[in-house]
C-alpha positions in Angstrom: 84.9 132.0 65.8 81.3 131.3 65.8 81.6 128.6 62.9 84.4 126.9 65.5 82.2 127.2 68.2 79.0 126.0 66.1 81.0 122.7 64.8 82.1 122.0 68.6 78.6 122.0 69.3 77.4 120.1 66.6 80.6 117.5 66.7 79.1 117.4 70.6 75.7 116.2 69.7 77.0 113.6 67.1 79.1 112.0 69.8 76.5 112.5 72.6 74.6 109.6 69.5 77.6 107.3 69.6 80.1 107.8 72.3 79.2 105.6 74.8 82.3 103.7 75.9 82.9 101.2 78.2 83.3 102.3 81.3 83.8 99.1 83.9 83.0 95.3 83.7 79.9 93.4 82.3 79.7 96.2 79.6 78.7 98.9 81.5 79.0 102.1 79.0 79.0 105.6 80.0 78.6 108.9 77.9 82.5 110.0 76.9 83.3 113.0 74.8 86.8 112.2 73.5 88.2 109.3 71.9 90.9 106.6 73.9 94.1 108.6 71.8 92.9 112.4 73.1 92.6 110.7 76.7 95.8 109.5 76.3 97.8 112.5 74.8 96.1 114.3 78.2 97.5 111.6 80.2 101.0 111.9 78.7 101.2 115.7 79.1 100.6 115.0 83.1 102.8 112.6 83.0 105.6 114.4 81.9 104.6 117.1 84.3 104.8 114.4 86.9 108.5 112.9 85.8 109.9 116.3 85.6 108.4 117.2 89.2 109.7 114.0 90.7 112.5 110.8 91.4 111.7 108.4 89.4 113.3 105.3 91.6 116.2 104.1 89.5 115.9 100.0 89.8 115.0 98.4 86.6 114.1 95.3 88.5 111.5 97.2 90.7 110.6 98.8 87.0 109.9 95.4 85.8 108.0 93.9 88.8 105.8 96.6 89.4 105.5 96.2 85.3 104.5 92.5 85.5 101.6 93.0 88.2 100.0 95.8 86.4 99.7 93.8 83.1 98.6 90.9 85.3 95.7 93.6 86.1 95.4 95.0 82.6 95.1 91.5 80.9 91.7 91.2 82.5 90.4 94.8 83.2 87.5 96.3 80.7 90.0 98.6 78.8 93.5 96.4 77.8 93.8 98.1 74.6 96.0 101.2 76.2 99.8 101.2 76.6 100.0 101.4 80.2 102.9 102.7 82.2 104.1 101.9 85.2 106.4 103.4 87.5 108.0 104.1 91.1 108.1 107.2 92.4 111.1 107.7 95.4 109.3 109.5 98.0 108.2 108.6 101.7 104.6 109.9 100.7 102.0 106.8 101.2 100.5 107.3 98.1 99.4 105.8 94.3 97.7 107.6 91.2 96.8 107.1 87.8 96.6 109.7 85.0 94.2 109.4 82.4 95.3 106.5 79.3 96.7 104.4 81.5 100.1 106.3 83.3 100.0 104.5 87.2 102.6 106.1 89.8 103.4 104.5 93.4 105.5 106.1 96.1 108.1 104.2 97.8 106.3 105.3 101.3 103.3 103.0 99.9 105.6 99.9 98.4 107.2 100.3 102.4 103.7 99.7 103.6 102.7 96.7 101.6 103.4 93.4 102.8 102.7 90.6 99.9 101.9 91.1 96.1 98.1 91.0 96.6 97.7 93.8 98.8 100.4 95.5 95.9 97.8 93.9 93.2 95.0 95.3 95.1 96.3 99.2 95.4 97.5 98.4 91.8 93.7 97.3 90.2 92.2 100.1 92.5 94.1 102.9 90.3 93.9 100.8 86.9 89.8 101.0 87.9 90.1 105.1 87.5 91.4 104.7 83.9 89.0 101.9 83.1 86.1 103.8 84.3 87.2 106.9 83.0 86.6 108.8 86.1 88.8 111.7 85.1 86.9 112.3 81.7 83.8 112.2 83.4 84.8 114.7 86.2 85.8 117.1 83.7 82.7 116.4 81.8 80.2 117.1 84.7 82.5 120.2 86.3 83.4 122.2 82.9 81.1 121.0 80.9 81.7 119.1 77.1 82.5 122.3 75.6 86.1 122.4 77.7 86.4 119.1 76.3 85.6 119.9 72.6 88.1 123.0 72.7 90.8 120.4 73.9 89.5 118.1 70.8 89.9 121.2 68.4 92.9 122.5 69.8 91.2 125.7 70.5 92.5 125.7 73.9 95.3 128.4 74.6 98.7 127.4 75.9 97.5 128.7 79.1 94.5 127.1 79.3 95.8 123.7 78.0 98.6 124.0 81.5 95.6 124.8 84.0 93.8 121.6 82.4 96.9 119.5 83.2 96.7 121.1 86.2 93.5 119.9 87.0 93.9 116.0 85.6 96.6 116.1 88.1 94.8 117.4 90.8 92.3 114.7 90.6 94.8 112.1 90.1 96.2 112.6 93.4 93.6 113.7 95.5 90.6 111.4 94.3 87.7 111.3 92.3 84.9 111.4 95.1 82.6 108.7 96.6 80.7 107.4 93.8 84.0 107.2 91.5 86.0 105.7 95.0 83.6 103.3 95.4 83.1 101.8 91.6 86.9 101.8 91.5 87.1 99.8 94.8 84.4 97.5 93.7 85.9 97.0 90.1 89.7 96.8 91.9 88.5 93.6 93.9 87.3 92.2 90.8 90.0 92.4 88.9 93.0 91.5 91.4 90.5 88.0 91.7 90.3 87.8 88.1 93.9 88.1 88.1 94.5 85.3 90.4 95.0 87.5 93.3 93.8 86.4 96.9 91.0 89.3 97.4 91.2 89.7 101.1 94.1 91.2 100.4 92.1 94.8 99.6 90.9 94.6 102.9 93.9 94.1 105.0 95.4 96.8 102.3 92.5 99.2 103.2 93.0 98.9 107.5 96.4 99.5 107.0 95.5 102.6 105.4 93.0 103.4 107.7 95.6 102.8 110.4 97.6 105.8 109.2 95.0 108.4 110.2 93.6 106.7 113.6 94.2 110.1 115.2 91.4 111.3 113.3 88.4 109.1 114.2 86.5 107.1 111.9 88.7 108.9 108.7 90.9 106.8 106.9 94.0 107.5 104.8 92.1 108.2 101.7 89.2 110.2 102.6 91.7 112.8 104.3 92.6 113.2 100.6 89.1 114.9 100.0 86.1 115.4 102.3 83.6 114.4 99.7 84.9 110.2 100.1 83.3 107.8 102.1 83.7 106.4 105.5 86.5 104.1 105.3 84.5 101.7 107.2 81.5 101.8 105.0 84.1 100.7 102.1 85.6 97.9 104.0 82.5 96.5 104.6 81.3 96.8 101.3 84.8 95.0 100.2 83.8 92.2 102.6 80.3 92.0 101.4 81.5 91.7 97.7 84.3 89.0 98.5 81.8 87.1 100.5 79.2 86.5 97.3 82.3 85.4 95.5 82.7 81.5 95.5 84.5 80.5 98.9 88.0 79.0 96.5 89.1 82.6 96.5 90.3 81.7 100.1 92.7 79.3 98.6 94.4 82.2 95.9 97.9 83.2 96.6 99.5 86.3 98.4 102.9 85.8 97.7 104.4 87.0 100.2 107.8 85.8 100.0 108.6 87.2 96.6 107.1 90.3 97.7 109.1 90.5 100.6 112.5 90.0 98.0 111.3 93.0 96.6 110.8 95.2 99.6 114.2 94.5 100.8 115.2 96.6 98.0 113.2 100.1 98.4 115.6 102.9 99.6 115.0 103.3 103.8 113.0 106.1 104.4 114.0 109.5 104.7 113.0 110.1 107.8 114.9 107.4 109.3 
């Protein structure tokens, strides 16, 4: 057991040499301790936790919609190389997740609250920004340290332990990263949905609308009721505007689309609640 637990330590320090990976766009790296195919075989064990848990909306033309904007994203984020997934989950909650390697999730409630494909493309490159910048590895990494990571390399981890680690991917999934990762992921999410060919002020209409949904509860928007450690929701609008303003003022010519959008909502199941 010591030997295992030597070699774990050792295998650390020789990727703590060469692991940097890319992390987000104009190159930034960041120390990771398991490879893009470990990260993924995490992912896909949520994933399947997630499908057996839920509705997975049965409209192959939604499928293939919500399919064509996410590569839209993925063709120009910092991390194409994964097989990315991308589904619709039938549920009132107003709500949109990504599991580590690339699995991205949106509720119906959410899809009922978007009005045009660049608000869609801007929740969309938001959640593709969490698997580009690794943000679940990382909080893993700084809350259990790269031995719990190592173990999951080895296989050391019991069944047990294994569940209570997919328990924990998923927590984070749906409940956030925290402000730092929040805020990277919104900065990288505007860049991308404008690299895409998105209209950018589309994350900020996207983001009141959200903010809308808790104006019972002061300056807190939708998703720092999620967790207490996110920012304002104010303080990221602004910094939303404030990055779309240095971009070059032809960005206020890119497309919404609107109508084909609106095709598309026409076909969500009403809510249950109506």
């Amino acid at each position: 057991m010591r030997s295992i637990r030597n070699l774990s330590v050792c295998l650390i320090v020789g990727i703590m040499l060469m692991g940097c990976a890319t992390t987000g766009p104009g190159g930034k790296k960041s120390l990771i301790l398991i490879s893009d195919a470990q990260e993924t075989e995490l992912g896909k064990q949520v994933a399947q936790q997630v499908n057996a848990e839920n509705t997975l909306l049965p409209d192959s033309l939604w499928q293939s919609y919500l399919t064509e904007v996410g590569e839209k994203i993925v063709k120009v984020c910092d991390r194409p190389n994964l097989d990315y997934q991308f589904h619709v989950i039938e549920s009132d909650q107003i709500n949109a997740f990504a599991c580590p390697g690339g699995f991205v999730y949106f509720y119906t409630g959410i899809l009922d609250l978007i009005d045009n494909e660049a608000e869609l493309a801007a929740v969309m490159a938001h959640e593709i920004s969490h698997v580009v910048g690794r943000h679940t590895v990382k909080t893993i990494q700084l809350a259990e340290g790269g031995l719990t990571l190592m173990d999951l390399v080895l296989g050391q981890k019991s069944e047990g332990a294994a569940g209570q680690l997919t328990q924990m991917v998923l927590g984070l999934a749906l409940t956030g990263y925290g402000r730092g990762n929040e805020l990277e992921a919104d900065e990288f999410g505007v860049y991308y949905m404008e690299k895409a060919g998105y209209n950018p002020h589309a994350a900020h209409t996207m983001f009141e609308k959200l903010a809308k949904l808790s104006g019972d509860q002061g300056d807190r928007g939708f998703f720092e009721n999620l967790t207490s450690s996110h920012p304002e929701t104010k303080e990221r609008i602004s910094k939303i505007d404030q990055q779309i303003d240095a971009m070059p003022r032809s960005v206020d010519k890119l497309p919404y689309y609107k109508d084909r959008y609106a095709l598309m909502k026409k076909r969500l199941p009403e809510p249950k609640g109506q």
